[in-house]
mmJSON file of the N, C-alpha and C atoms, coordinates in Angstrom:
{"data_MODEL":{"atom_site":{
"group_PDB":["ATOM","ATOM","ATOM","ATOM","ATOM","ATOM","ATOM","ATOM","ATOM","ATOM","ATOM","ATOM","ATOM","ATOM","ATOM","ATOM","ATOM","ATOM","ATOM","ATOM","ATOM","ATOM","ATOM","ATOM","ATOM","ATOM","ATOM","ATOM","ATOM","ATOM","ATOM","ATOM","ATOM","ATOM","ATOM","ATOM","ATOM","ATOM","ATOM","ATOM","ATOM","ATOM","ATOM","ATOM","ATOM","ATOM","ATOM","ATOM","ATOM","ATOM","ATOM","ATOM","ATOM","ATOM","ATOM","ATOM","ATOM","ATOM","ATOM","ATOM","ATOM","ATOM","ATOM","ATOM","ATOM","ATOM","ATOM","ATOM","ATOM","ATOM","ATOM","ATOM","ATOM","ATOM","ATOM","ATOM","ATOM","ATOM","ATOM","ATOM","ATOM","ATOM","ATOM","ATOM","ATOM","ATOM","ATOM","ATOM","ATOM","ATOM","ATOM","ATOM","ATOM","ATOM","ATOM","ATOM","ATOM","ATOM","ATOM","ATOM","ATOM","ATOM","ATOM","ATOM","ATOM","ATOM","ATOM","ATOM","ATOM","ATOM","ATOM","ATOM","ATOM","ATOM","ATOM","ATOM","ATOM","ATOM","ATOM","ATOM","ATOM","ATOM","ATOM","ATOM","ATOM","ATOM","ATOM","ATOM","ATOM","ATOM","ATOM","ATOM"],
"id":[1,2,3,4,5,6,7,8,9,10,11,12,13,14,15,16,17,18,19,20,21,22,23,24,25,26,27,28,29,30,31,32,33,34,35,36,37,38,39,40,41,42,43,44,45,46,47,48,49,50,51,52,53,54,55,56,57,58,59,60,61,62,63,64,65,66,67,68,69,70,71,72,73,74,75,76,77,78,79,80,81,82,83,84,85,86,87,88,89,90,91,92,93,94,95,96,97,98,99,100,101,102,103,104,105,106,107,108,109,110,111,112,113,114,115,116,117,118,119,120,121,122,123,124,125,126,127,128,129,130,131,132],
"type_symbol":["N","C","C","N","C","C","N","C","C","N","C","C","N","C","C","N","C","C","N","C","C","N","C","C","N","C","C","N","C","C","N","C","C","N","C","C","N","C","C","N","C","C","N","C","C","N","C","C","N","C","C","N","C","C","N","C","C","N","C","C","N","C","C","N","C","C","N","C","C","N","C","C","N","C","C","N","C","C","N","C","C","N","C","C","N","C","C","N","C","C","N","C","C","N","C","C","N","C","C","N","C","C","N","C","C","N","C","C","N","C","C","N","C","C","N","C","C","N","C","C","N","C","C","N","C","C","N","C","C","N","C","C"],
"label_atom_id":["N","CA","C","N","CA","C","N","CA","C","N","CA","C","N","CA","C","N","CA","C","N","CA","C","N","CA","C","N","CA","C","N","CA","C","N","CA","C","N","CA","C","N","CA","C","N","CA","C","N","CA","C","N","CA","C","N","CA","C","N","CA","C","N","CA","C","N","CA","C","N","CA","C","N","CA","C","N","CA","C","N","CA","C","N","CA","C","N","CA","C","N","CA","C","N","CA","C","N","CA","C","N","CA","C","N","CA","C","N","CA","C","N","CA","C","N","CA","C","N","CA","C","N","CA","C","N","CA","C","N","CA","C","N","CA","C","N","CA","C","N","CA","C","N","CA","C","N","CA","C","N","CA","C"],
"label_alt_id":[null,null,null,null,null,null,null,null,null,null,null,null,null,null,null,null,null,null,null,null,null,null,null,null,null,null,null,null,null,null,null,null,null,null,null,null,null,null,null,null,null,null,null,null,null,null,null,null,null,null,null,null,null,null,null,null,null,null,null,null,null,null,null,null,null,null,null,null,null,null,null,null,null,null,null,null,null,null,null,null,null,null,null,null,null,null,null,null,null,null,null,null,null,null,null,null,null,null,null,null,null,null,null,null,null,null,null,null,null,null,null,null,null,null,null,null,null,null,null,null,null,null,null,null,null,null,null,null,null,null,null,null],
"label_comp_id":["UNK","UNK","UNK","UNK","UNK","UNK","UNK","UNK","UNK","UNK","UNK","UNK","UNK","UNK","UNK","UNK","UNK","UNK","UNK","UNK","UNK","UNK","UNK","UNK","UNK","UNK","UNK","UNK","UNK","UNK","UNK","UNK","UNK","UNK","UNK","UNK","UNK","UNK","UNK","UNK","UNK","UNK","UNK","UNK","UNK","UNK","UNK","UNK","UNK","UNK","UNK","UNK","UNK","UNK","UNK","UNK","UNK","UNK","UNK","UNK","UNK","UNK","UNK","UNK","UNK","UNK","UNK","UNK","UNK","UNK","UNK","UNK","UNK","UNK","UNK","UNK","UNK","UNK","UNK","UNK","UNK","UNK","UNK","UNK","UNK","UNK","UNK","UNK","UNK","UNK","UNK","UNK","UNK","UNK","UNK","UNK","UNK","UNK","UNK","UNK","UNK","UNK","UNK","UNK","UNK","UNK","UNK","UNK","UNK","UNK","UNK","UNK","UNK","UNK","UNK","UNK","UNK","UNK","UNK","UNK","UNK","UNK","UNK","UNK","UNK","UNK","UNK","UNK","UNK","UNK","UNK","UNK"],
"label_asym_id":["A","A","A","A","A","A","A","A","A","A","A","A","A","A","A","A","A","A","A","A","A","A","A","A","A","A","A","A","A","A","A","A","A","A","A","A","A","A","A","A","A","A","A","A","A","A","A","A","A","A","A","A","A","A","A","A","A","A","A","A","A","A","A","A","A","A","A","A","A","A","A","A","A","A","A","A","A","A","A","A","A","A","A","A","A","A","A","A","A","A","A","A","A","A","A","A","A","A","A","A","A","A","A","A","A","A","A","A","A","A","A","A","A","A","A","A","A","A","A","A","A","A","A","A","A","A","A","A","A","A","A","A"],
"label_entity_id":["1","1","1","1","1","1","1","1","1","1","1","1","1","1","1","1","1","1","1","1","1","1","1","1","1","1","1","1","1","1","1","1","1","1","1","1","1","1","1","1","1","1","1","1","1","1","1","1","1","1","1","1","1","1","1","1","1","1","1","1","1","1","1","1","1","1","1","1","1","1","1","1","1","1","1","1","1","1","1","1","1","1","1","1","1","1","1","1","1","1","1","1","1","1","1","1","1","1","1","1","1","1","1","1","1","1","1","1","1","1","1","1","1","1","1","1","1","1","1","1","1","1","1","1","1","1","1","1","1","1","1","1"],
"label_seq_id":[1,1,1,2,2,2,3,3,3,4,4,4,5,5,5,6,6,6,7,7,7,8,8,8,9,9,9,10,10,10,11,11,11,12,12,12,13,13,13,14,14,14,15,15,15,16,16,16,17,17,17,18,18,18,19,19,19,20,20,20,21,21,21,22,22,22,23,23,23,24,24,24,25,25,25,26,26,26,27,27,27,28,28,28,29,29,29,30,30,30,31,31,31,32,32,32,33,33,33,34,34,34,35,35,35,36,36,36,37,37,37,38,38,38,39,39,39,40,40,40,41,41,41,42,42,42,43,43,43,44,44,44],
"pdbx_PDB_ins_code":[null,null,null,null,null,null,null,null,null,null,null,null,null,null,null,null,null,null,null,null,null,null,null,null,null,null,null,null,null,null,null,null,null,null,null,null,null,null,null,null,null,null,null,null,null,null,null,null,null,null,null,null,null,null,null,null,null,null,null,null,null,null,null,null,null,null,null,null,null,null,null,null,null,null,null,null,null,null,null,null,null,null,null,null,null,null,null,null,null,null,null,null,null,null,null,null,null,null,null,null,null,null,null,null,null,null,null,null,null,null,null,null,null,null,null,null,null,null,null,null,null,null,null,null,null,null,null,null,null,null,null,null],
"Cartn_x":[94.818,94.112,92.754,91.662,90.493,89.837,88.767,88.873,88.36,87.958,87.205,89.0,89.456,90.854,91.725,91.4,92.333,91.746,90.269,89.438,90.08,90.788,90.447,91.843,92.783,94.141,94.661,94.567,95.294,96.32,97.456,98.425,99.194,100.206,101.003,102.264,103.585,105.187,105.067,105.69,106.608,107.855,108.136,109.812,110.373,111.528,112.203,113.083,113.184,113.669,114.963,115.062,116.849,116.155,114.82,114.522,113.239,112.591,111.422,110.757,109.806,108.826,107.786,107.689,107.176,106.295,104.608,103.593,103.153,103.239,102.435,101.934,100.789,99.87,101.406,101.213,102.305,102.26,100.508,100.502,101.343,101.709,102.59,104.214,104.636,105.776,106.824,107.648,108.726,108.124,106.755,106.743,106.488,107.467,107.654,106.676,106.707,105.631,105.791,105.226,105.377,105.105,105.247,104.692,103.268,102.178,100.968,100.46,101.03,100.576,99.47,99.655,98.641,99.006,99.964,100.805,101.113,101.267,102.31,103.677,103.996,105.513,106.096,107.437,108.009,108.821,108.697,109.626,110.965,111.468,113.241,113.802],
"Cartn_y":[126.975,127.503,126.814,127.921,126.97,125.878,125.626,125.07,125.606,127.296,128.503,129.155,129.285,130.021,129.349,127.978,127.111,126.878,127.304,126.85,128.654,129.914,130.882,131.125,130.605,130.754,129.04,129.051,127.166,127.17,125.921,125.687,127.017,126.871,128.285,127.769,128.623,128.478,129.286,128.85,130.124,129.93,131.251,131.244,131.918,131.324,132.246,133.148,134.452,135.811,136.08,135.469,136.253,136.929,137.954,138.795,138.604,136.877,136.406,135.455,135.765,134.639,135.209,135.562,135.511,134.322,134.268,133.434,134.269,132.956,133.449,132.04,132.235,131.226,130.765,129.395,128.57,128.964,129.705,129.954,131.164,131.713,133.562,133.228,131.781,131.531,131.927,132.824,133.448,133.948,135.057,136.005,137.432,137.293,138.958,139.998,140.642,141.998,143.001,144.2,145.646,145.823,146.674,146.966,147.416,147.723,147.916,146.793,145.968,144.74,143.905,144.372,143.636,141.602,141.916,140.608,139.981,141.397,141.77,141.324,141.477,141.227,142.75,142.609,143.372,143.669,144.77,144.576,144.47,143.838,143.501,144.452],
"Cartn_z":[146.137,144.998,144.933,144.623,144.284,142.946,142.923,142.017,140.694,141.022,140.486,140.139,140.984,140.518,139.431,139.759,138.92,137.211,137.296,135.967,135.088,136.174,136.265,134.81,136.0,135.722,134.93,135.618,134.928,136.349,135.759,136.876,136.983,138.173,138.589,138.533,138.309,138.624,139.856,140.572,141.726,141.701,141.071,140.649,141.958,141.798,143.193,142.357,142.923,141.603,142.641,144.17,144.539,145.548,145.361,146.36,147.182,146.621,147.283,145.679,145.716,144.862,143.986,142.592,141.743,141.356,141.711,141.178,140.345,138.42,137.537,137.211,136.512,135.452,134.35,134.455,133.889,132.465,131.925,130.134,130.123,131.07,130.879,131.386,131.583,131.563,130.618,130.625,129.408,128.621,128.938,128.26,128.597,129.646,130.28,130.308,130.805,131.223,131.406,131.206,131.875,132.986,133.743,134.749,135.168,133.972,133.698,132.977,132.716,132.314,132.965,134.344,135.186,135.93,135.503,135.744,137.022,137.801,139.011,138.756,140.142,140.427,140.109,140.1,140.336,138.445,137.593,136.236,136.706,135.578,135.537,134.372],
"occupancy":[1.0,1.0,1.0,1.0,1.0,1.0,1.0,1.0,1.0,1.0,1.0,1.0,1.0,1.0,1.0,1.0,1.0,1.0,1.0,1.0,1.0,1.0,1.0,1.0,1.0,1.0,1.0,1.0,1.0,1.0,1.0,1.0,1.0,1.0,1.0,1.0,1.0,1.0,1.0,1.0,1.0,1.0,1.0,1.0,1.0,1.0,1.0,1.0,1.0,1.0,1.0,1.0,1.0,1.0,1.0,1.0,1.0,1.0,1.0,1.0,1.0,1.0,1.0,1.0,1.0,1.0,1.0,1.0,1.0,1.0,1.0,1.0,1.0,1.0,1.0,1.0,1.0,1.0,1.0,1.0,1.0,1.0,1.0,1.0,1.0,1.0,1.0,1.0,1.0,1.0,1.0,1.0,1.0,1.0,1.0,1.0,1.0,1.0,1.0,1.0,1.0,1.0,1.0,1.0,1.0,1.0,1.0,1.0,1.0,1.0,1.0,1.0,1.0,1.0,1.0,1.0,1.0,1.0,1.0,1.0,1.0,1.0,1.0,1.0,1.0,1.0,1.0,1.0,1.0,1.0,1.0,1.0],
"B_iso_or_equiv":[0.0,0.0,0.0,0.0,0.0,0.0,0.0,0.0,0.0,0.0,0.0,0.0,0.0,0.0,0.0,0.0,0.0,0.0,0.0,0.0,0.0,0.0,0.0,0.0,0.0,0.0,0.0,0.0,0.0,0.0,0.0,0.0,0.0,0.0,0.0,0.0,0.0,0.0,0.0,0.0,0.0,0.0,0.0,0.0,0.0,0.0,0.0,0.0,0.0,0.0,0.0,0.0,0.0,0.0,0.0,0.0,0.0,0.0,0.0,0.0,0.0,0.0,0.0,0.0,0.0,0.0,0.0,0.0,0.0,0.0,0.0,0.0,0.0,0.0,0.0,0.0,0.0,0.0,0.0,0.0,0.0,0.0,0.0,0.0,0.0,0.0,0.0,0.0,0.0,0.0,0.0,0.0,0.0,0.0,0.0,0.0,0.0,0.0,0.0,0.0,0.0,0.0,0.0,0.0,0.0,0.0,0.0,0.0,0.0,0.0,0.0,0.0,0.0,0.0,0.0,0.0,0.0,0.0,0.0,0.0,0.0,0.0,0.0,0.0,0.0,0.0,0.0,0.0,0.0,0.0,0.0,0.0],
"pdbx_formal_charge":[null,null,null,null,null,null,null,null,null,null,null,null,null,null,null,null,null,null,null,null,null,null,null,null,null,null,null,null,null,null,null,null,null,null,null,null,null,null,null,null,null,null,null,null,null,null,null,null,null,null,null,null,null,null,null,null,null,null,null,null,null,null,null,null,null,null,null,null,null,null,null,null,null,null,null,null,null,null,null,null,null,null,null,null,null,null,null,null,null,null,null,null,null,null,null,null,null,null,null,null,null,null,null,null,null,null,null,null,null,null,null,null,null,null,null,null,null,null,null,null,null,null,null,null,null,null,null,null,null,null,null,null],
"auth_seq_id":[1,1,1,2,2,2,3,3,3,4,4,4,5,5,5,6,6,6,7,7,7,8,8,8,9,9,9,10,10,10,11,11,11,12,12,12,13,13,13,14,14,14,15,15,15,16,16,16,17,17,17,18,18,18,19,19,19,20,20,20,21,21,21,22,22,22,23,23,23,24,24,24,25,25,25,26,26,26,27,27,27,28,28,28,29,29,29,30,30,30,31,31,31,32,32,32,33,33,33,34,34,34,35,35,35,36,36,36,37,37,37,38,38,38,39,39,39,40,40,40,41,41,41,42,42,42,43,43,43,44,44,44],
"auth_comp_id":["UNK","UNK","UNK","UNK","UNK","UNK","UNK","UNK","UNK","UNK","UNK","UNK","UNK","UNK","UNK","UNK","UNK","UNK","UNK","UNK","UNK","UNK","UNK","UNK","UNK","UNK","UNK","UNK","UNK","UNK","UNK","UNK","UNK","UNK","UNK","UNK","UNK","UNK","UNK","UNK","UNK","UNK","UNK","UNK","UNK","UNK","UNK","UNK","UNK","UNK","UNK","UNK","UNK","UNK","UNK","UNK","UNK","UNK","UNK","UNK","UNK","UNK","UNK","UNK","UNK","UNK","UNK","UNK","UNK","UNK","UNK","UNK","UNK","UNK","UNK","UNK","UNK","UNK","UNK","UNK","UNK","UNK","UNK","UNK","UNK","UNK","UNK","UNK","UNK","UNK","UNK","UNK","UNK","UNK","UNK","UNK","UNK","UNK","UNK","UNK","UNK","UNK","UNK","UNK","UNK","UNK","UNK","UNK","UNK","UNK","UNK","UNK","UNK","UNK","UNK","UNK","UNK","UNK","UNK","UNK","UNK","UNK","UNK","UNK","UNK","UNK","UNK","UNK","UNK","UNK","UNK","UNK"],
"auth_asym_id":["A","A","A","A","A","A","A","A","A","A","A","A","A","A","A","A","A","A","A","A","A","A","A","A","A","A","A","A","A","A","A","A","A","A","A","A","A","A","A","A","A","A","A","A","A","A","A","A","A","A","A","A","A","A","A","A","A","A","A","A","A","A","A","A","A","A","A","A","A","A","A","A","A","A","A","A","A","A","A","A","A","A","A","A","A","A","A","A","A","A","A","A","A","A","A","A","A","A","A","A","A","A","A","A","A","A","A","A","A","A","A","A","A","A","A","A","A","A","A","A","A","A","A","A","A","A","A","A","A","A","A","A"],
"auth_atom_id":["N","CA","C","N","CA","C","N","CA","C","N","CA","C","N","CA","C","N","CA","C","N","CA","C","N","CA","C","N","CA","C","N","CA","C","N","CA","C","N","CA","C","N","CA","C","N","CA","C","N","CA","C","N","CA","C","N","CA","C","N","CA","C","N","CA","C","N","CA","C","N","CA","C","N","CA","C","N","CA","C","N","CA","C","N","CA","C","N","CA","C","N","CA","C","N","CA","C","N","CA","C","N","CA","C","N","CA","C","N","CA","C","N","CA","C","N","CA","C","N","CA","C","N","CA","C","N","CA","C","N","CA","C","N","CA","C","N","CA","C","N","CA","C","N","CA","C","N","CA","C","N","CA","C"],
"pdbx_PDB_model_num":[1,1,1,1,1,1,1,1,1,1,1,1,1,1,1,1,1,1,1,1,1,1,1,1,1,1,1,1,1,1,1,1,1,1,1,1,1,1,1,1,1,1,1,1,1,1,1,1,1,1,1,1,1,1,1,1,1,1,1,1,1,1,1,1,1,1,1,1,1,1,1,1,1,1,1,1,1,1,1,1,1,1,1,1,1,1,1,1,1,1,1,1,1,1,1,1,1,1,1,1,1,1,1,1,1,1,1,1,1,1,1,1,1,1,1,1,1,1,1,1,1,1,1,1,1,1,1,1,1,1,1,1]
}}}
């Protein structure tokens, strides 16, 4: 990560989801998303 990405986003989780790896910004930790949310990943 740069140091432009990191001022961008803050720190990251990479969760492991069972079917590979979900990276989000640690501030969007447990608060779920749509699929147009812009979040990525995959909805549950």
């Amino acid at each position: 990560m740069s140091k432009e990405e990191h001022e961008a986003y803050g720190d990251i989780v990479i969760e492991d989801t069972g079917f590979g790896f979900k990276v989000i910004p640690e501030s969007m930790v447990g608060q779920g998303c749509s699929c147009d949310s812009g979040c990525g990943g995959c909805c549950e």
